[in-house]
TIKOL-724647 format. One record per residue (C-alpha): residue number from 1; x, z, y. Coordinates in steps of 0.02 Angstrom, whole numbers. Each point is the difference from the previous one (the first is absolute). Layout:
REM TIKOL-724647
<r><resi>NUM</resi><c1>X</c1><c3>Z</c3><c2>Y</c2></r>
...
REM end
This chain:
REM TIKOL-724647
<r><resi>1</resi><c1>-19</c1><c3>484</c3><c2>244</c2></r>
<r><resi>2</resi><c1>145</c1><c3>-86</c3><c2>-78</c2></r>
<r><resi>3</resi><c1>20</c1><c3>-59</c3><c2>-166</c2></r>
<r><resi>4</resi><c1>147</c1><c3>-45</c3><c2>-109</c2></r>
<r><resi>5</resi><c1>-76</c1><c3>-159</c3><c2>-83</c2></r>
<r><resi>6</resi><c1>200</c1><c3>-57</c3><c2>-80</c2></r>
<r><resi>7</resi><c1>-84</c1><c3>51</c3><c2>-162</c2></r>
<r><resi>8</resi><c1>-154</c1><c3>-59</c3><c2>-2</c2></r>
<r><resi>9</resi><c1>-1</c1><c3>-158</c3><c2>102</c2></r>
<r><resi>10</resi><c1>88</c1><c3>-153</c3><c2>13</c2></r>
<r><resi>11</resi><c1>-44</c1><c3>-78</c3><c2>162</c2></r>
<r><resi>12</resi><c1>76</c1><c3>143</c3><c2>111</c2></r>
<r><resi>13</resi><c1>98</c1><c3>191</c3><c2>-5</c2></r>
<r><resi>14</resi><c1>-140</c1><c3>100</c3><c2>119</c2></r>
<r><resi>15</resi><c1>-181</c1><c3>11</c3><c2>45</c2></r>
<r><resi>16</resi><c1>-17</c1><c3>109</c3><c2>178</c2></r>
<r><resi>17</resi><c1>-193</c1><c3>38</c3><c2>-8</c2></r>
<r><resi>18</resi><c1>-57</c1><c3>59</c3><c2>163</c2></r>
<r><resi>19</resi><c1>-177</c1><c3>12</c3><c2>104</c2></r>
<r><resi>20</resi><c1>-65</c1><c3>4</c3><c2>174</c2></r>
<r><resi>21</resi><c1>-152</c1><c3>42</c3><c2>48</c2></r>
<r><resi>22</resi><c1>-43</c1><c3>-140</c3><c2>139</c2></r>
<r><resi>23</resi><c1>44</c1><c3>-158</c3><c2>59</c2></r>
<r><resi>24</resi><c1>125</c1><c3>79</c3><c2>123</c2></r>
<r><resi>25</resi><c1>98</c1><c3>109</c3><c2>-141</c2></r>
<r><resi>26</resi><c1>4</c1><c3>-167</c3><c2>-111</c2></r>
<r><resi>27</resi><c1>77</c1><c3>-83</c3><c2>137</c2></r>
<r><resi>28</resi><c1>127</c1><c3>102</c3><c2>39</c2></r>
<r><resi>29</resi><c1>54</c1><c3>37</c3><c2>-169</c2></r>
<r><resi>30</resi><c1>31</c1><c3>-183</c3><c2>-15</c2></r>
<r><resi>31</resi><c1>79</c1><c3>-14</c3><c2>144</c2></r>
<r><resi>32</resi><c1>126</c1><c3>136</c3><c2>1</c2></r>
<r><resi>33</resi><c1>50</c1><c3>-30</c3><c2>-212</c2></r>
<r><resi>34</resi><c1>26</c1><c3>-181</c3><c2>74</c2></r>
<r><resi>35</resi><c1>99</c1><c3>41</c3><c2>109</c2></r>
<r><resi>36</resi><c1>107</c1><c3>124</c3><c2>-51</c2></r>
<r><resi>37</resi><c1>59</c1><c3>-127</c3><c2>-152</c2></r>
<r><resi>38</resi><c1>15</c1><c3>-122</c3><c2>134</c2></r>
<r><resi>39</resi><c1>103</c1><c3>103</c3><c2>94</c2></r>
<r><resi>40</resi><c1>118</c1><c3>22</c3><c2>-166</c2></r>
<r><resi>41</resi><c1>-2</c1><c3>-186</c3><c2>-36</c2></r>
<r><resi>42</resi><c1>-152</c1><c3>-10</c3><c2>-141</c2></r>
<r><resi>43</resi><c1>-151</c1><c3>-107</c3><c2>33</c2></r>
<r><resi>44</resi><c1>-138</c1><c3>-32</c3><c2>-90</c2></r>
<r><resi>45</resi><c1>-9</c1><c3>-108</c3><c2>-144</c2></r>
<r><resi>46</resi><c1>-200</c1><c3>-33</c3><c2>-10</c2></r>
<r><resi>47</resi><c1>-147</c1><c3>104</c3><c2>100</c2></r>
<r><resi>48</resi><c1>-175</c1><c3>-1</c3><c2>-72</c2></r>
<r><resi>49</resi><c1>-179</c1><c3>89</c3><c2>83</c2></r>
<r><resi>50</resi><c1>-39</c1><c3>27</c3><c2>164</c2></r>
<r><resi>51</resi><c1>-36</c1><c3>165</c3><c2>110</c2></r>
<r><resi>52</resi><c1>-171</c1><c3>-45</c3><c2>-27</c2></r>
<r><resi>53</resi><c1>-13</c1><c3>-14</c3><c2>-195</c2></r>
<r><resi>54</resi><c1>60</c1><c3>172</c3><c2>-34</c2></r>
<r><resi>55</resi><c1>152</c1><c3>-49</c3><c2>-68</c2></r>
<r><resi>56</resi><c1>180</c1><c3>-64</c3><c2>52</c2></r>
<r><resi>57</resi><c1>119</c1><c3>-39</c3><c2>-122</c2></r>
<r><resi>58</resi><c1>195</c1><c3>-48</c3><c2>55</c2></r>
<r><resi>59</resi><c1>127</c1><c3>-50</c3><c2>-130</c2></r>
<r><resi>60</resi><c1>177</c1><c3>23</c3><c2>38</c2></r>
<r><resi>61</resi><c1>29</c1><c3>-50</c3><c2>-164</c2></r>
<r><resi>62</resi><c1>101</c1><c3>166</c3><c2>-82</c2></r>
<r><resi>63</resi><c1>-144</c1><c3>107</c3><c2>115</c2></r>
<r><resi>64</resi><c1>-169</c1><c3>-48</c3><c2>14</c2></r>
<r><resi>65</resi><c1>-104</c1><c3>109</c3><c2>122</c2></r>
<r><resi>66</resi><c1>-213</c1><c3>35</c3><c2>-29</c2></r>
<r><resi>67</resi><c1>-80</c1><c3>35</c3><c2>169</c2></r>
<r><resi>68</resi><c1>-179</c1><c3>61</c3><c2>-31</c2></r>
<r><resi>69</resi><c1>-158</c1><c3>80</c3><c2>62</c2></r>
<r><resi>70</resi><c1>-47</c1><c3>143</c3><c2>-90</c2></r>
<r><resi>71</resi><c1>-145</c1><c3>-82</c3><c2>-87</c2></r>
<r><resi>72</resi><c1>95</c1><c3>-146</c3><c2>-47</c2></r>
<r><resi>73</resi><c1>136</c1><c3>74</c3><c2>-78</c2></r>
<r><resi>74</resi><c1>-145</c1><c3>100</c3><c2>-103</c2></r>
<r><resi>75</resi><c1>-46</c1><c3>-156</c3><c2>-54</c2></r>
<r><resi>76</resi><c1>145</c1><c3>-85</c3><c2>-47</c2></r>
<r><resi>77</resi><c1>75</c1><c3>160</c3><c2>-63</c2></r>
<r><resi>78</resi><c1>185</c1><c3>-44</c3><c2>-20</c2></r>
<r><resi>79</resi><c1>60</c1><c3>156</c3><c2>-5</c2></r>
<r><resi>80</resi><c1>-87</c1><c3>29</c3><c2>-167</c2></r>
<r><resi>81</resi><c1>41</c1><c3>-189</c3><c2>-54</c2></r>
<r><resi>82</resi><c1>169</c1><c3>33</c3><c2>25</c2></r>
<r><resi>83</resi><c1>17</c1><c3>159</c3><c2>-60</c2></r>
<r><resi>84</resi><c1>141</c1><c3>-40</c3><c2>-143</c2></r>
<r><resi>85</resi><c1>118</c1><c3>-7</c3><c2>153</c2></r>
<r><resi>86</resi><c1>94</c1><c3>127</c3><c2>32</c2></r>
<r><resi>87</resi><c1>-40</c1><c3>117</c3><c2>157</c2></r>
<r><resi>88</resi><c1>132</c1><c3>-32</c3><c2>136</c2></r>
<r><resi>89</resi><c1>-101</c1><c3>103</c3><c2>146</c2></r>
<r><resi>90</resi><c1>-187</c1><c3>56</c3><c2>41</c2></r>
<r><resi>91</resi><c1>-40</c1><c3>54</c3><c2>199</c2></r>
<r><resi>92</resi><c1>-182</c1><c3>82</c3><c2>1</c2></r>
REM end
């Protein structure tokens, strides 16, 4: 999912919300988002969470991308926090 957050939020533009379903899937999601912005010249400003906790978070300042389990992003429920922003994409 990504969210338009320009005007609702003041600390970035977009929110990508996305889940994986193990450790592996986490991993890689991580890995190729970081590297594809790496490739393009962006790097991260701040990473928070761990593979392990359920949730990453990495803030490239204008884009900050939400890595979750499925249960953890239940619990957190951004998408519902956040749901003033407007509705840039949704992949089922």
């Amino acid at each position: 999912m990504l969210l338009d957050t320009r005007q609702v939020c003041s600390f970035t533009d977009y929110f990508v919300m996305c889940s994986g379903d193990s450790r592996q899937q986490i991993e890689a999601i991580r890995d190729e988002v970081s590297r594809a912005l790496k490739k393009e010249g962006v790097l991260p400003h701040h990473c928070e969470g761990t593979v392990d906790s359920g949730w990453l978070l990495i803030d490239f300042n204008d884009v900050i991308v939400h890595i979750f389990t499925p249960p953890e992003r239940e619990r957190y429920h951004l998408d519902r926090l956040w749901n003033e922003a407007a509705l840039v994409v949704r992949i089922q």
